[in-house]
Backbone bond lengths (Angstrom), bond angles and torsions (degrees), N, CA, C in turn:
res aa  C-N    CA-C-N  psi(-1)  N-CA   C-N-CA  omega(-1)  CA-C   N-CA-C  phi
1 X - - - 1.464 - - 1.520 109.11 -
2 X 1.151 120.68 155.04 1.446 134.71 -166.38 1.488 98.98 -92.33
3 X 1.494 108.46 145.30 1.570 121.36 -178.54 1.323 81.37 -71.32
4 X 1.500 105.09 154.44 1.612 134.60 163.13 1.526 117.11 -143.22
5 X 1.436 103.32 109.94 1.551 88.86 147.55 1.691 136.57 -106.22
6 X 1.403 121.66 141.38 1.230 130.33 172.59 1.304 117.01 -126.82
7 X 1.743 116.84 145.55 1.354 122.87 176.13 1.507 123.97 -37.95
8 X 1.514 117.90 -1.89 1.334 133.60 -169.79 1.525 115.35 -106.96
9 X 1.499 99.75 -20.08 1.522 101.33 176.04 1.527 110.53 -118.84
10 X 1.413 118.94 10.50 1.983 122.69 -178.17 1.425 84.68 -81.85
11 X 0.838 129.90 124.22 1.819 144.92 130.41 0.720 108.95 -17.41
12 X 1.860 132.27 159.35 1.017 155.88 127.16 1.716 127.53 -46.15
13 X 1.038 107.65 -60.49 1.457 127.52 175.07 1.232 109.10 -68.45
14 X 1.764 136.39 154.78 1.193 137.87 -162.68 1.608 101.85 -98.00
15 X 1.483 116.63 118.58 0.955 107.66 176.52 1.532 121.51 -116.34
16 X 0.991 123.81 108.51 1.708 143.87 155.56 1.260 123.61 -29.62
17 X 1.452 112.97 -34.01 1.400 120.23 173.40 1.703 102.49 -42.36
18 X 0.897 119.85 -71.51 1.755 139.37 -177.36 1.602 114.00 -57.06
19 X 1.772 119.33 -10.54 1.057 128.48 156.50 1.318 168.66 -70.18
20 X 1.250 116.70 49.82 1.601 106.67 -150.21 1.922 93.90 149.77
21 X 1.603 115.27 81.20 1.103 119.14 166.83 1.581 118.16 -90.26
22 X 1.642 104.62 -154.30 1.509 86.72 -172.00 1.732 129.53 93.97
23 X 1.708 104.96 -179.47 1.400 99.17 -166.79 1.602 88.98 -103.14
24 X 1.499 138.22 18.15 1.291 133.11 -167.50 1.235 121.36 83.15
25 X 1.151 114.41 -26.25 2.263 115.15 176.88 1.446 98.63 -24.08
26 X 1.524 118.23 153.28 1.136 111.08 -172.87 1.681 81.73 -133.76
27 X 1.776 109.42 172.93 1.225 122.82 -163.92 1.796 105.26 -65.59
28 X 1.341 103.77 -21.91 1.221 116.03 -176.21 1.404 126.24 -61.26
29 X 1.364 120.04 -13.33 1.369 137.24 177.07 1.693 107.24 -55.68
30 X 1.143 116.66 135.64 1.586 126.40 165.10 1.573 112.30 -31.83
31 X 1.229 110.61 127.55 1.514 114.21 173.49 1.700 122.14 -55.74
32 X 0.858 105.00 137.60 1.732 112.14 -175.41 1.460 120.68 -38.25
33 X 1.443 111.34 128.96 1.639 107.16 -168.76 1.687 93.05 -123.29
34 X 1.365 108.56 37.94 1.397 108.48 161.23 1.570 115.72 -100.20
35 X 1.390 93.45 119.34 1.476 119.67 -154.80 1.753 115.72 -110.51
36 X 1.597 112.10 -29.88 1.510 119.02 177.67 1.243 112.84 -63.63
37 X 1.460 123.20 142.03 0.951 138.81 -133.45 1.952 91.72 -91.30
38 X 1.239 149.93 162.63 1.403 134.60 -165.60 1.966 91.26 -121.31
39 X 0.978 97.44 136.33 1.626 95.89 163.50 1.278 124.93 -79.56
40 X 1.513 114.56 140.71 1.193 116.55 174.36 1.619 152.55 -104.20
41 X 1.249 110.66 149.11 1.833 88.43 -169.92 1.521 96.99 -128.51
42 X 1.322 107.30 110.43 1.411 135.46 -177.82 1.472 109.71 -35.71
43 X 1.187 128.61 131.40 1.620 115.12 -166.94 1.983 97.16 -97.22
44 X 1.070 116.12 173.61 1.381 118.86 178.01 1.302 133.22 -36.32
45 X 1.409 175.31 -4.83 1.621 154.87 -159.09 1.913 66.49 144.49
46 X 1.403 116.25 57.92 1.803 99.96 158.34 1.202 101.11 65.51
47 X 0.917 152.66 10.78 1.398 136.93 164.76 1.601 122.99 -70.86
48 X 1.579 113.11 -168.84 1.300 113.82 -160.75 1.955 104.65 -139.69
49 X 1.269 114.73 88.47 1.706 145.95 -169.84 1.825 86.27 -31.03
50 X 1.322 124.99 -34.11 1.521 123.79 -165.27 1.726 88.58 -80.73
51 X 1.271 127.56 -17.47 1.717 103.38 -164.55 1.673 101.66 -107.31
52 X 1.992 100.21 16.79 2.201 93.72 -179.18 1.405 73.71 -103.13
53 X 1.211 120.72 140.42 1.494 160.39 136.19 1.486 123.02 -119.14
54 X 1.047 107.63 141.59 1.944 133.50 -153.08 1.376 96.05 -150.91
55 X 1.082 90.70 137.66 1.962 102.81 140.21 1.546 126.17 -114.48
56 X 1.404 113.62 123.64 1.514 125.40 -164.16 1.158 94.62 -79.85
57 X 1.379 90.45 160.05 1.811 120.68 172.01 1.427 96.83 -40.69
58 X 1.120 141.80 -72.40 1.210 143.73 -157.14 1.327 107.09 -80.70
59 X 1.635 133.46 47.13 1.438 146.39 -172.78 1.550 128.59 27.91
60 X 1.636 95.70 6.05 1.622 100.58 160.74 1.415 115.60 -30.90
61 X 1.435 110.94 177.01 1.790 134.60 122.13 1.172 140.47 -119.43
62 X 1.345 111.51 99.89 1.674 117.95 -151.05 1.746 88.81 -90.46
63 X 1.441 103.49 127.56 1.562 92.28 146.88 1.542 106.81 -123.90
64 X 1.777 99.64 172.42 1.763 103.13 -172.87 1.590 103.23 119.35
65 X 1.341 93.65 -165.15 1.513 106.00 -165.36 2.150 89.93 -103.42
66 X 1.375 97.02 124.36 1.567 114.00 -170.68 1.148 107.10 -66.05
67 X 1.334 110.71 -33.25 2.169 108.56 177.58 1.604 86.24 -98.36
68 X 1.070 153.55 71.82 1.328 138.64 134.89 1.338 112.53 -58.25
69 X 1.556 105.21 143.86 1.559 97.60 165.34 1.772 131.02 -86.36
70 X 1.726 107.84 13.91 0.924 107.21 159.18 1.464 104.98 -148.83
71 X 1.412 101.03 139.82 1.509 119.86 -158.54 1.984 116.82 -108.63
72 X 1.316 116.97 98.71 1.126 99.03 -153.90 1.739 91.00 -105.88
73 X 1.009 106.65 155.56 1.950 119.64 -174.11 1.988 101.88 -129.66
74 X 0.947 116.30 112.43 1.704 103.90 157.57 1.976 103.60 -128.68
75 X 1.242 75.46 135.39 1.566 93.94 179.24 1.619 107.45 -107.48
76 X 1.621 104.00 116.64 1.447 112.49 -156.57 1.245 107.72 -165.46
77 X 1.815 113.88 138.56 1.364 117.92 -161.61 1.815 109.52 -109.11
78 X 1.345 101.97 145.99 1.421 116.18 179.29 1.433 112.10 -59.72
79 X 1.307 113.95 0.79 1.608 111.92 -179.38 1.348 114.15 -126.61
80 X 1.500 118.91 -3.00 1.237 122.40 -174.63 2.013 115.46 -98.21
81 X 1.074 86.30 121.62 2.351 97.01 -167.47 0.986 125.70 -32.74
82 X 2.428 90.57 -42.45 1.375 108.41 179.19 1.541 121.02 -71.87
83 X 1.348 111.45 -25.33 1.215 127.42 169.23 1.628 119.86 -44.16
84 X 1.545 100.49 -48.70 1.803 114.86 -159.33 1.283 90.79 -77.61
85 X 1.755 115.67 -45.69 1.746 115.03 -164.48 1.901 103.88 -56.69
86 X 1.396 110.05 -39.62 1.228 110.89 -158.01 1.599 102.61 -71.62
87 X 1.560 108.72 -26.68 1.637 90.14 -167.58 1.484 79.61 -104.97
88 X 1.272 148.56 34.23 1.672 141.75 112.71 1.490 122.16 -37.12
89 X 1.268 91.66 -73.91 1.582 99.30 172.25 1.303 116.90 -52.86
90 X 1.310 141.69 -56.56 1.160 134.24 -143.73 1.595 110.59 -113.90
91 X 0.941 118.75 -4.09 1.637 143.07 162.14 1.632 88.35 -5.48
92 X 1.592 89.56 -90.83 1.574 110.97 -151.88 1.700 112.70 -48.50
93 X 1.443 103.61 -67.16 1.455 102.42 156.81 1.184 145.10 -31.90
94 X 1.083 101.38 -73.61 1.548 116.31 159.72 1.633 119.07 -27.77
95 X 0.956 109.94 -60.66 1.695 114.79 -175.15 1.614 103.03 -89.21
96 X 1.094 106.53 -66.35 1.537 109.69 -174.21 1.624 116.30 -72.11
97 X 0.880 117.09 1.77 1.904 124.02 168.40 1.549 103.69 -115.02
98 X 1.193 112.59 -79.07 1.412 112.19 -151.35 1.866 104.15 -77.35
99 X 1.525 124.75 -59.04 1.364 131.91 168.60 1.201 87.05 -44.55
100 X 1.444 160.88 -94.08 0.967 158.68 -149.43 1.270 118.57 -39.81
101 X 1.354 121.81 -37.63 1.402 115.38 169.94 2.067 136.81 -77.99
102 X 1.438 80.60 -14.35 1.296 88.42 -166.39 1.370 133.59 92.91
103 X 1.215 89.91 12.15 1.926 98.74 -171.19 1.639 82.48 -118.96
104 X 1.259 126.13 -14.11 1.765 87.94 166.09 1.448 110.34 -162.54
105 X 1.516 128.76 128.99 1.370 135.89 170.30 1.325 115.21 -77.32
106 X 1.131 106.63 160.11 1.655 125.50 -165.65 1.467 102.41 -140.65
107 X 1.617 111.20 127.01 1.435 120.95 177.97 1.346 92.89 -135.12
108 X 1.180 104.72 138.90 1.364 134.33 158.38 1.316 115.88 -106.26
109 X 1.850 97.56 126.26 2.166 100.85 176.00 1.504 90.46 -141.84
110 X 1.558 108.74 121.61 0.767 149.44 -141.05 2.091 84.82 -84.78
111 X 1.204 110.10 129.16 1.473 123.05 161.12 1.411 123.63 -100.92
112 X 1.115 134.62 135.27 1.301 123.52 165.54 1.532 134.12 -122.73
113 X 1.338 109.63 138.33 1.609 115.35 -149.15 1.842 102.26 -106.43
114 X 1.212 122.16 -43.43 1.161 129.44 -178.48 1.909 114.52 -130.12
115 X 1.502 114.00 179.57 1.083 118.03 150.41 1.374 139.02 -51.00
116 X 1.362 128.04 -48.81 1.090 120.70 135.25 1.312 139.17 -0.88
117 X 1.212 114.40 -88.52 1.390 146.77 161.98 1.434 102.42 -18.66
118 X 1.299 122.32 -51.27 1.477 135.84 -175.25 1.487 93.82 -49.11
119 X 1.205 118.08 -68.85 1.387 124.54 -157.96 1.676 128.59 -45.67
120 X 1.823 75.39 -46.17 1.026 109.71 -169.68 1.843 120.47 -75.48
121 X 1.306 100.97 -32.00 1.693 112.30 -172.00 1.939 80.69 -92.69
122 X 1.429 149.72 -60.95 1.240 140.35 -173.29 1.317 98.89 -43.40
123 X 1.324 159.88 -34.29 1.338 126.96 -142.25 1.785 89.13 -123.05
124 X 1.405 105.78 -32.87 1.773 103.51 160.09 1.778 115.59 -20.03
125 X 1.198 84.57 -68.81 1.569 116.74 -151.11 1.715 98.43 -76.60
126 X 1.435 103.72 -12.54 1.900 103.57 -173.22 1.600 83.81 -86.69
127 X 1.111 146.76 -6.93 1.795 143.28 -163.93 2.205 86.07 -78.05
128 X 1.162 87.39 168.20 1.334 87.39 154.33 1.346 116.90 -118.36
129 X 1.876 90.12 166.05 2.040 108.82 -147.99 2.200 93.09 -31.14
130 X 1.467 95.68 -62.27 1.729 108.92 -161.51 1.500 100.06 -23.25
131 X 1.653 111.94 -50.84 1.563 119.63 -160.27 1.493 100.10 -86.16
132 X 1.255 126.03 5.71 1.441 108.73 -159.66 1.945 122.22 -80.70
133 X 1.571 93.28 -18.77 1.375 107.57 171.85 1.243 118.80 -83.59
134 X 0.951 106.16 -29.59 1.899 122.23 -166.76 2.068 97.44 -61.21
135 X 1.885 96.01 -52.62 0.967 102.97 -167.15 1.547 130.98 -73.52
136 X 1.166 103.85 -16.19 1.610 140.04 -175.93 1.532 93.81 -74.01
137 X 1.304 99.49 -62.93 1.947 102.73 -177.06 1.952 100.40 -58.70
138 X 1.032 118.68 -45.91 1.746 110.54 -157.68 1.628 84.84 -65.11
139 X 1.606 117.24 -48.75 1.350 111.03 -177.46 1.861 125.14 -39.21
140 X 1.354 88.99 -34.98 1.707 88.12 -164.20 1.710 86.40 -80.18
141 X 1.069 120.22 -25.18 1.989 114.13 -173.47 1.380 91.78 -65.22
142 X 1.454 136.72 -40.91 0.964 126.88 -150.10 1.915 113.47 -101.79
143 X 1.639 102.65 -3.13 1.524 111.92 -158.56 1.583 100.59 -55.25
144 X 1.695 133.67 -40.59 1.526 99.09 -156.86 1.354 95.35 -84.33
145 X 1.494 131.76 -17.92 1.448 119.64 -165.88 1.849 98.15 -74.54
146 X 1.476 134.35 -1.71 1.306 115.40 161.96 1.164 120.44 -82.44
147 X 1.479 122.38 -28.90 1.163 110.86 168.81 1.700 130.21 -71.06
148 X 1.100 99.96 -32.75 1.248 116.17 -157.50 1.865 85.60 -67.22
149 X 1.035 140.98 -22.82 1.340 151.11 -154.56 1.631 100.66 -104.02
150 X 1.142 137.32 20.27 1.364 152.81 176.71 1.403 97.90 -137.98
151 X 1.600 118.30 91.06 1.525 132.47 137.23 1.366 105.76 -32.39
152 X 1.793 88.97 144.12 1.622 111.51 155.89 1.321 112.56 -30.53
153 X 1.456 108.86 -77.43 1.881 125.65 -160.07 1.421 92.11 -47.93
154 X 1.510 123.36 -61.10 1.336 130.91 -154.09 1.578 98.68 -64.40
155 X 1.225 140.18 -76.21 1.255 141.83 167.47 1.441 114.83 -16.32
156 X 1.278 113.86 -61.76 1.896 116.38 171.17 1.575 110.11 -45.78
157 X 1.005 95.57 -62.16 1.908 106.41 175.48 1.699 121.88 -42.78
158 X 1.386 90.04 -53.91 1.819 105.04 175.57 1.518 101.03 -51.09
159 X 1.671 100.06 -54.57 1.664 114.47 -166.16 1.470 109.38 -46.42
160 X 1.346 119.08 -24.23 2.050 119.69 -162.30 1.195 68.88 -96.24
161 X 1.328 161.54 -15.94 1.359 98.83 -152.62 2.021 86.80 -100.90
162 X 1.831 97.36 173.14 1.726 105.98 173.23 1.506 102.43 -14.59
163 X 1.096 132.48 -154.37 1.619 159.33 -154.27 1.605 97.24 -153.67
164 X 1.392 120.33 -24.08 1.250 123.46 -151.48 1.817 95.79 -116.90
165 X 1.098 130.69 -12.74 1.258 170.59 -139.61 1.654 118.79 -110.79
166 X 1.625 113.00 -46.27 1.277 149.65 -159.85 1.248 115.87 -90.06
167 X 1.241 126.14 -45.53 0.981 132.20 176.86 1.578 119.86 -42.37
168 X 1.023 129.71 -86.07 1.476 123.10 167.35 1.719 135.97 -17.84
169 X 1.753 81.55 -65.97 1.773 94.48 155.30 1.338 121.41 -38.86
170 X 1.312 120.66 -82.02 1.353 101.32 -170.18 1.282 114.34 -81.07
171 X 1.231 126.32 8.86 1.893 120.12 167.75 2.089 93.07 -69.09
172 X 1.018 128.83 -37.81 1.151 144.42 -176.51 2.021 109.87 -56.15
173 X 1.665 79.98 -67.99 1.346 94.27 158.80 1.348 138.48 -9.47
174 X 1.340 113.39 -80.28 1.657 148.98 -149.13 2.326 82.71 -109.51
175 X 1.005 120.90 1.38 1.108 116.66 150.40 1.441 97.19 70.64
176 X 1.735 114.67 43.68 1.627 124.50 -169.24 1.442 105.08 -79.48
177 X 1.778 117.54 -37.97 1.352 135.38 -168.18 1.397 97.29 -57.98
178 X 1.772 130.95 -68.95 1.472 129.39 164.40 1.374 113.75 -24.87
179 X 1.404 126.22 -55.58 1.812 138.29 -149.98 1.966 77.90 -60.17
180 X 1.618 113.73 -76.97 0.686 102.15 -155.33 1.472 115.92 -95.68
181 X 1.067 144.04 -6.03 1.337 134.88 129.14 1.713 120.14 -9.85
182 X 1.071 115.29 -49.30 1.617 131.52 -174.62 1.824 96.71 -76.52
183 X 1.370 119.50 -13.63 1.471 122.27 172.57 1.057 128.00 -123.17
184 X 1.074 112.35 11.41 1.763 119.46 156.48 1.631 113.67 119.08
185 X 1.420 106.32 13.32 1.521 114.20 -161.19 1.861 102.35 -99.90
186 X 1.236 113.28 79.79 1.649 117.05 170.14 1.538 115.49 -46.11
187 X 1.557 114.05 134.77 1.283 118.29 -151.76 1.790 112.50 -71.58
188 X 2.095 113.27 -4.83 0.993 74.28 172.95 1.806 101.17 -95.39
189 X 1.364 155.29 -22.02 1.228 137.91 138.70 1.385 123.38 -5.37
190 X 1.624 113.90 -31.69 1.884 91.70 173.30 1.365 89.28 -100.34
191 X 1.164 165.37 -14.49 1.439 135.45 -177.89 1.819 103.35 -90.45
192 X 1.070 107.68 -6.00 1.852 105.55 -177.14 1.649 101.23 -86.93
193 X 1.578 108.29 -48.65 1.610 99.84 162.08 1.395 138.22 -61.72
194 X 0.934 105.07 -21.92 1.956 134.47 -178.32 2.059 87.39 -73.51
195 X 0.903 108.24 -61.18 1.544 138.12 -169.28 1.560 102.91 -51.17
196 X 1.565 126.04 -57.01 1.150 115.87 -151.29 1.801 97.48 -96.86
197 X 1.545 92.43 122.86 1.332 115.49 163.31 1.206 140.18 -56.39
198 X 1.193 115.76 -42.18 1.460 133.23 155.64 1.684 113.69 -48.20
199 X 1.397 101.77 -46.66 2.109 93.13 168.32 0.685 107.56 -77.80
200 X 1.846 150.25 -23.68 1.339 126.06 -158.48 2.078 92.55 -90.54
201 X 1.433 103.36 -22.77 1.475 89.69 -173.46 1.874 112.05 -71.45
202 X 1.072 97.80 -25.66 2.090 97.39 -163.32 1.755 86.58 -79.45
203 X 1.767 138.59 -21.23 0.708 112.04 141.68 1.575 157.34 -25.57
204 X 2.104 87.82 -55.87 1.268 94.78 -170.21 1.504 118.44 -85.84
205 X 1.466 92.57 -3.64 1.789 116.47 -165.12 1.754 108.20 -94.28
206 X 1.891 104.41 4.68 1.158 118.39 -157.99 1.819 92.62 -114.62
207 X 1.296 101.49 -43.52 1.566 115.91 147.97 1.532 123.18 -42.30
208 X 0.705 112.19 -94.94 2.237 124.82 162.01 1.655 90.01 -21.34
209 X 1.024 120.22 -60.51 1.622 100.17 -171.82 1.534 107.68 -46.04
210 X 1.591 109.50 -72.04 1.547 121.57 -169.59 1.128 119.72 -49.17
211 X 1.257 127.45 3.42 1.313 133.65 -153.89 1.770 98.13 -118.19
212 X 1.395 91.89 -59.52 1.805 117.55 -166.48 1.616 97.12 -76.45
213 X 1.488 117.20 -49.99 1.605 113.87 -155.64 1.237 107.38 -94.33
214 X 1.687 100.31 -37.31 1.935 96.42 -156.39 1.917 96.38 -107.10
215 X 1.286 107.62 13.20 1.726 111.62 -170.91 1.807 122.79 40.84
216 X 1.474 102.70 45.15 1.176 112.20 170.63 1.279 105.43 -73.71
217 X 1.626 130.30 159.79 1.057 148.10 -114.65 1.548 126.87 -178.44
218 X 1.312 97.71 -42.55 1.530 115.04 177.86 1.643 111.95 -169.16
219 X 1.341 127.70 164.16 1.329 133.23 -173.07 1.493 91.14 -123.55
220 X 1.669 101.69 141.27 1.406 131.57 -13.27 1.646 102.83 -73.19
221 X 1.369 101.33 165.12 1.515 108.14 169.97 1.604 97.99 -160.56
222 X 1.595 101.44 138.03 1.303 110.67 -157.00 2.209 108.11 -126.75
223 X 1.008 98.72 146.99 1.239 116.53 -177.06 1.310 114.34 -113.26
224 X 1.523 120.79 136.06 1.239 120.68 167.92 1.229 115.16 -132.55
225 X 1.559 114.98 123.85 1.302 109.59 -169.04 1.477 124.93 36.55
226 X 1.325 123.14 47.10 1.310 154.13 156.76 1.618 112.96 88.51
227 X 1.824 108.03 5.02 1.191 96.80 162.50 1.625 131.25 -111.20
228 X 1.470 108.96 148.56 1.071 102.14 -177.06 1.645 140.52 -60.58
229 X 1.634 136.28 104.67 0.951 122.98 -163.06 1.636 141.33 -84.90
230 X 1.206 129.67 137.21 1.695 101.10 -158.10 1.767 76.89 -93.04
231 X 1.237 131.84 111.07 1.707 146.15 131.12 1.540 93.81 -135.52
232 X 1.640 95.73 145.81 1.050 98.86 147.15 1.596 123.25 -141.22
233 X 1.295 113.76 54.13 1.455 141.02 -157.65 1.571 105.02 -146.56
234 X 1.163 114.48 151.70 1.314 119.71 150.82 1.914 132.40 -57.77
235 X 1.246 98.26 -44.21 1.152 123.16 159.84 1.467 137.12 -39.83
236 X 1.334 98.26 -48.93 1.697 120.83 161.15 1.223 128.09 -113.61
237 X 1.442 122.22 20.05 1.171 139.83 127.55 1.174 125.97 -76.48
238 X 1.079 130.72 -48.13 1.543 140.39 -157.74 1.950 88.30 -46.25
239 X 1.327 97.77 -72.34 1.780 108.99 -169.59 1.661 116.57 -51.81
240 X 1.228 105.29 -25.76 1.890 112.40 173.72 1.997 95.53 -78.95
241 X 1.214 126.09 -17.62 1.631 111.04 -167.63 1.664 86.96 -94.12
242 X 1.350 113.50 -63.03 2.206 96.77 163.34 1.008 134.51 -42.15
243 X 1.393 124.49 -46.91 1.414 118.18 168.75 1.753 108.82 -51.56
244 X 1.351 125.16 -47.89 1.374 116.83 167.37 1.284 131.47 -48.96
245 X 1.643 101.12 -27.66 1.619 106.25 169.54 1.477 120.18 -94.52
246 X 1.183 92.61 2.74 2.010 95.23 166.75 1.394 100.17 96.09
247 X 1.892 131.63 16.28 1.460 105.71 -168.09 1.870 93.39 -130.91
């Protein structure tokens, strides 16, 4: 039988098990001594390949140049550590070197590991595409102080209620209404995104894919040009996204 996930079987509690794909490299690895210079492909009327953001057919958020000739995918959850450390590290590069040149786009499709997560990847994704990276990054600065902001008592309580039920609560919880309140999101916009069922499912149905089709495994886990890569570091990625570009 095929892995499935549904809002009925994500946990409450943060689970790690589902965290941390890859060949194991840890953040600890020597900083990148990739040094050749990257070629470039001029983005439209002067513009800047880091400010096109989309959402793909497959409910990504790609930013970059859409015909790049190298196409990078990581499927990675708003609640997972390994997740936050990796787009720590690779922030700068990543966007400002490589997206920047035009030789390679970056999509993010969102996985989900727990309840939490629900809350947390729905109200992401309610920003629009432009803000959608910006917000993803403040999120991961901000990931342990949401949890840490969900008491015992309160967590047990959230936990009885449905699966279907939860959502709001702990977006409330983890003190999401403030996060984005402080960014322009009027409170009834976060309970209509919190609210609509139909996004939280192509989410979860975005999950069931990675799981069932592409044999994801753990977050982050990254694709290049549609193959699956064993890094799960910045570090040991960096050299699999050049080798794709020929350097």
């Amino acid at each position: 039988m095929k892995a499935r996930t549904s809002l009925g079987a994500i946990a409450l509690a943060l689970l790690l098990a589902g965290c941390g794909g890859g060949d194991g490299n840890t953040l600890a690895n020597a900083a990148s001594g990739q040094s050749a210079a990257l070629p470039q492909i001029p983005a439209p009327n002067n513009g800047d390949w880091r400010e096109v953001v989309t959402q793909t057919p497959e409910g990504g958020f790609r930013m970059g140049n859409p015909d790049a000739p190298v196409k990078l995918v990581e499927y990675a959850s708003l609640a997972c550590p390994h997740c936050k450390d990796f787009t720590a590290a690779s922030l700068t590069a990543l966007r400002d070197s490589y997206v920047r040149s035009g030789q390679v786009s970056w999509e993010f499709r969102n996985f989900l590991l727990n309840a939490p997560d629900v809350s947390l990847t729905v109200l992401a994704r309610c920003q629009p595409p432009a803000a959608f990276f910006r917000t993803v990054e403040q999120m991961y600065q901000q990931q342990s102080e949401f949890f840490n902001a969900i008491d015992d008592n309160e967590g047990r309580t959230i936990g009885a209620l449905p699966p279907e039920n939860q959502v709001i609560p702990l977006a409330r919880a983890m003190d999401l209404d403030t996060f984005f309140a402080r960014r322009g999101m009027p409170e009834a916009r976060f309970v209509s995104c919190l609210s609509d069922r139909a996004g939280i499912q192509r989410v979860t149905d975005m999950t069931n894919h990675a799981v069932n089709s592409e044999q994801v495994t753990g977050t982050p886990s990254f694709f290049i040009n549609g193959t699956k890569q064993e890094a799960g570091d910045w570090p040991a990625l960096e050299p699999q996204l050049r080798s794709a570009m020929g350097l």
